[in-house]
C-alpha positions as CSV (number, residue, x, y, z in Angstrom):
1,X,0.0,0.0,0.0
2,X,2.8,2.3,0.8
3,X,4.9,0.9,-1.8
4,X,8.5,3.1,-1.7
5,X,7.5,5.7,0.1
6,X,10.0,6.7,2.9
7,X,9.3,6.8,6.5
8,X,9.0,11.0,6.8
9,X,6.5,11.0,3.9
10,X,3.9,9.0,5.2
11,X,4.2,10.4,9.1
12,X,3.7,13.8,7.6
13,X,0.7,12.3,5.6
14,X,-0.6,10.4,8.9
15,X,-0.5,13.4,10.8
16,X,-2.2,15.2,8.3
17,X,-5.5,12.9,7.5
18,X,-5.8,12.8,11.5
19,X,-6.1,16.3,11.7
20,X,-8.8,15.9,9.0
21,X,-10.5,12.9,11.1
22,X,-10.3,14.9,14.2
23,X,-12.1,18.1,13.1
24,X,-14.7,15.5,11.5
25,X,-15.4,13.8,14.3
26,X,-15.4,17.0,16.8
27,X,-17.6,19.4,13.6
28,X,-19.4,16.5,11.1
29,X,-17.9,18.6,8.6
30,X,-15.1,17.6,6.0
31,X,-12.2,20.1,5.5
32,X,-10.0,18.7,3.0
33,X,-6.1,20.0,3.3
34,X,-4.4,20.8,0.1
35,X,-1.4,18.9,0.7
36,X,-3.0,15.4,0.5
37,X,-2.4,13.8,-2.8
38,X,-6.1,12.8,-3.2
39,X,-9.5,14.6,-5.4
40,X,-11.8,16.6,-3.5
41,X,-15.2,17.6,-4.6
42,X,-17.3,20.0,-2.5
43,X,-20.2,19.4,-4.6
44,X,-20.5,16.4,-2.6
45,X,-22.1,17.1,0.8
46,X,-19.6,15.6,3.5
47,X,-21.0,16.4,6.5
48,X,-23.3,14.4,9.1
């Protein structure tokens, strides 16, 4: 799943997405961070 990436990339990652799960989880509202390497669309309601 990780395939080559070094160590430092994907702590940096990890910390990142958490942040994203933690706001989630304390909001029910998605706020996507710019430096993950993934699609976002907003037109898709994301929150609970």
């Amino acid at each position: 799943m990780l395939g080559d990436a070094e160590w430092g990339e994907v702590e940096l990652l990890g910390k990142k997405l958490r942040r994203i799960w933690g706001r989630y989880a304390h909001t029910g509202v998605v706020e996507p961070d710019p430096g993950l390497p993934m699609a976002w669309d907003p037109a898709i309601p994301h929150s609970v």
